[in-house]
C-alpha positions, 0 to 999 in steps of 0.5 A, spaced: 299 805 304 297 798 307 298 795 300 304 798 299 311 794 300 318 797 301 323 793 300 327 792 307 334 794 303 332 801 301 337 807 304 334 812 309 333 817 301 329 812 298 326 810 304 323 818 305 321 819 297 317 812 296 314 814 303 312 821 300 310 818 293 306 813 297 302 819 301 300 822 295 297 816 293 294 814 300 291 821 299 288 821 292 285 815 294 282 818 300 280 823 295 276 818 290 273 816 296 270 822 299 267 823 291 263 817 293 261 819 300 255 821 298 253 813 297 250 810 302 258 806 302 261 811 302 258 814 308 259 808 311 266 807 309 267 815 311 264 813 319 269 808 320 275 811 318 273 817 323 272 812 328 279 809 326 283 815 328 278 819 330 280 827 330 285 829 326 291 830 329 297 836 328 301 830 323 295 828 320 295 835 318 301 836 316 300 828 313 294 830 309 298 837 306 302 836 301 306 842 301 308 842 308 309 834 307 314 836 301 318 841 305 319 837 311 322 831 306 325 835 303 329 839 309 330 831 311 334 830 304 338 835 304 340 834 312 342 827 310 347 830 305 349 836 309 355 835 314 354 839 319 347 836 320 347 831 326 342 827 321 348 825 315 351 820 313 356 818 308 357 813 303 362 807 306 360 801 302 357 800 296 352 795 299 349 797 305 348 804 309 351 804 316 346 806 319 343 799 317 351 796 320 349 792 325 357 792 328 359 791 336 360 798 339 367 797 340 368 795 332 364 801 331 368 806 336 374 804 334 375 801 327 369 804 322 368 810 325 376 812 326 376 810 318 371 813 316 375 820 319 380 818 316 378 817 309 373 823 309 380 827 310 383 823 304 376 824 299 374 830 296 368 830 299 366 828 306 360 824 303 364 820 298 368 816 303 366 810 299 371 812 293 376 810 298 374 803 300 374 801 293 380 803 291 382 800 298 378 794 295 382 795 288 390 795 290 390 790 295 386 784 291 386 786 283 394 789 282 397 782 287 392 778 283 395 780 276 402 781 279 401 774 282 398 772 275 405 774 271 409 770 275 406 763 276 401 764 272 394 758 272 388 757 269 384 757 275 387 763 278 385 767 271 378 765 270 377 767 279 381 773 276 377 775 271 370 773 275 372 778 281 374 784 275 368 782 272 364 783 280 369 790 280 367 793 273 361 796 274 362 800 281 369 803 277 367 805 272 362 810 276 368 812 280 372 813 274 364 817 271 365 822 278 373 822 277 372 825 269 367 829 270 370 833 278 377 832 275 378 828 281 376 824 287 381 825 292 383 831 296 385 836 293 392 836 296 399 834 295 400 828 295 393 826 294 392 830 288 399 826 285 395 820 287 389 822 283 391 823 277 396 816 277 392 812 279 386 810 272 394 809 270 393 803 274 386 801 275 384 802 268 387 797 264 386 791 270 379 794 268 378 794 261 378 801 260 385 803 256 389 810 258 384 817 257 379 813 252 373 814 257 376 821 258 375 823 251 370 819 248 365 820 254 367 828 257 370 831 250 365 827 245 359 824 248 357 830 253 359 835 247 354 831 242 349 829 247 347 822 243 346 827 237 346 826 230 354 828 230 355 822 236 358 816 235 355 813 240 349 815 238 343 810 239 338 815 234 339 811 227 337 804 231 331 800 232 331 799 240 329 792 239 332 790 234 338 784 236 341 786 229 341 793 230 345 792 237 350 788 234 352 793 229 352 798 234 356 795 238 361 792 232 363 799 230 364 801 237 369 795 238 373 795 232 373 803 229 372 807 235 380 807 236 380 811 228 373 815 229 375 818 234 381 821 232 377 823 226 371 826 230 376 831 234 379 833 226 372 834 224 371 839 230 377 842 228 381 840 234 387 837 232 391 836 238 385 833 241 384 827 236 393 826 237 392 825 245 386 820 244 389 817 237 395 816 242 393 813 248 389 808 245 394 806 241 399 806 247 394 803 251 393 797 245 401 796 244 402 795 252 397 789 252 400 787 245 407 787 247 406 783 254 402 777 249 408 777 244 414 778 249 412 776 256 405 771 257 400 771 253 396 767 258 396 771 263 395 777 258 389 774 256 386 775 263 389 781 266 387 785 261 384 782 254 378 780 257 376 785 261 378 790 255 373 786 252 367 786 257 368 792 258 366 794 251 361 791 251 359 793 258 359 800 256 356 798 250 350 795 252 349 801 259 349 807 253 344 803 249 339 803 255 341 809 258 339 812 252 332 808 252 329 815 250 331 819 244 326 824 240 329 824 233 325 830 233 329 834 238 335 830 238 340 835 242 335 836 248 339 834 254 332 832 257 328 828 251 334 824 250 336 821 258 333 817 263 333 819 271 334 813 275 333 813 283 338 809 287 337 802 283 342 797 282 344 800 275 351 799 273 356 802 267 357 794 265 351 789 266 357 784 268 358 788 275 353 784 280 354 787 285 350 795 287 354 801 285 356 806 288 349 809 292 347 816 291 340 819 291 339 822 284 343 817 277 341 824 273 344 822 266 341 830 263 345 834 269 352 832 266 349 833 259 347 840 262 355 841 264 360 836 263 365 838 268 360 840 273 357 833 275 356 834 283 358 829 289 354 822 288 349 823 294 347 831 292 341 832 290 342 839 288 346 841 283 353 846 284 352 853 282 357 852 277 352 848 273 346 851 275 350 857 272 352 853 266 348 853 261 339 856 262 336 851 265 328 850 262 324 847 268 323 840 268 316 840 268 316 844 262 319 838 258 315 833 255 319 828 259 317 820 260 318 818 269 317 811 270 
């Protein structure tokens, strides 16, 4: 694997899959070498790697067997995401892993380890401590900023509020992703799971997100639809390469959605579904409107009007790309129509710069599969819940495009 590059940042996941993805590489070229061992270069190459490592040892061995390779890399995965393995770690901070965290013994005894305990009582799951510190991140910079706007409002002030909104959107919108596919983040209980369900009224707004809308739009519309034909975010009836194209869909998006969605719920013959997601859009729609004519427009434009705006289109252009490959002959599929992404920087909204929230699998089919089933960010495997949800067809039955 001597041509092979690892960037220094990946997390001790990325670092184990890459790594066996690289043997089997280093494997198969060893194998086309050997086809051509018969050659008078490939006797002499074969005698140099037999000086190189002489016999083979028992990690050789295991090296070169790819079945005993996958289940020891396997059986390290799930340790990293087991609790009761001495080998897990949590997710504290979107951009870097602990074990990389280069902190003085003391900081580390007495400030990190006492607030990861602390926040791993406080989350649902002991993996996701890094909910915690963004909403630790979110109430103490983005509420005093918007509250501080209101009332001794700035130019400059607005425009450092909107770029830290702008650096925040991405990394929320994939705590709110976990949020309305588990019901919640927090621990289930009192008065936590009071706080869990007050909070996105809140947060959503200060993110651009209006009340519920990403609830029903995204859980009740688009995972029931699957970015199918009935989808009104669908990405099926457009030239992926046309800019045109893309600026209908987003234009329709940005000015219907508040009345197709409603209508869509009609349609489907769930009326009091379509009275809920009519009423806190509006509501949401009215708060904002009623702050620009009675209180400041000002400060209204920048708490809540452009970041309403990056949002739509953030969520816009994610939908757009994530749906990159629709079958129009097989549209429903769950896994002809999604992508499968490891732990990359990718966000909800292009204008988040900073990494999201880490996990090991970004499987887009798997809340397709059943929406109200997604499993904690850094689980590879999917709960008994979903896997009983709906038959599963193995994946490697699907014609499906990995890159």
């Amino acid at each position: 694997m001597e041509s092979l590059v690892f960037a220094h940042d990946l997390t001790p996941q990325d670092r184990l899959v890459l790594q066996n993805l690289g043997n089997n590489i280093s494997r198969q070229t060893k194998r086309t070498g050997d086809a051509v061992s018969g050659s008078a270069e490939g006797r002499r190459t074969a005698a140099r790697r037999k000086a190189a490592c002489g016999s083979e040892s028992a990690e050789d061995a295991v090296e070169d067997d790819p079945t005993s390779r996958d289940a020891r890399d396997l059986a390290a995965l799930k340790a990293l995401s087991d609790p009761a393995s001495s080998s897990f770690e949590p997710t504290v901070f979107s951009s870097v892993d602990i074990s990389t965290l280069k902190l003085h013994p003391a900081l580390d005894r007495f400030l990190l380890q006492p607030y990861i305990r602390l926040a791993q009582m406080i989350v649902r799951h002991p993996t996701d401590v890094v909910m915690f510190t963004h909403l630790l991140l979110y109430f103490s910079t983005s509420i005093p900023s918007a509250i501080y706007l209101f009332y001794s409002f700035s130019y400059l002030h607005g425009i450092f509020h909107v770029v830290m909104q702008g650096w925040y959107v991405g990394a929320y919108t994939l705590l709110m992703h976990q949020h309305i596919h588990m019901r919640g983040v927090l621990a289930k209980k009192f008065p936590l799971t009071l706080i869990d369900r007050i909070f996105p009224y809140v947060l959503d707004p200060l993110m651009g997100h209006t009340w519920n809308s990403y609830y029903h739009h995204h859980v009740k519309h688009h995972h029931v639809e699957g970015n199918g034909p009935d989808d009104l975010s669908s990405t099926i009836t457009y030239q992926r390469d046309d800019i045109f194209h893309f600026l209908h869909y987003l234009g329709r998006f940005f000015v219907l959605v508040w009345l197709e969605l409603p209508l869509y719920f009609l349609r489907k013959g769930r009326p009091a579904m379509a009275l809920q997601a009519a009423f806190w859009e509006l509501s949401d729609m009215g708060m904002i409107a009623s702050l620009a004519i009675f209180v400041d427009w000002r400060p209204t434009l920048f708490v809540f009007i452009l970041p309403f705006i990056l949002m739509r289109i953030g969520l816009m252009v994610g939908n757009w790309g994530q749906h990159a490959f629709v079958d129009a002959d097989e549209p429903d599929s769950d896994y002809r129509s999604s992508i499968t992404l490891i732990d990359v920087p990718v966000c909800a909204s292009p204008l988040a710069t900073t990494h999201p929230l880490k996990s090991l699998f970004c499987v887009f089919c798997s809340p397709h599969i059943s929406p109200l089933s997604l499993p904690p960010s850094p689980t590879p495997s999917l709960p008994p819940r979903m896997s009983k949800a709906r038959p599963l067809t193995p994946i490697a039955e699907q014609p499906i495009l990995l890159q």
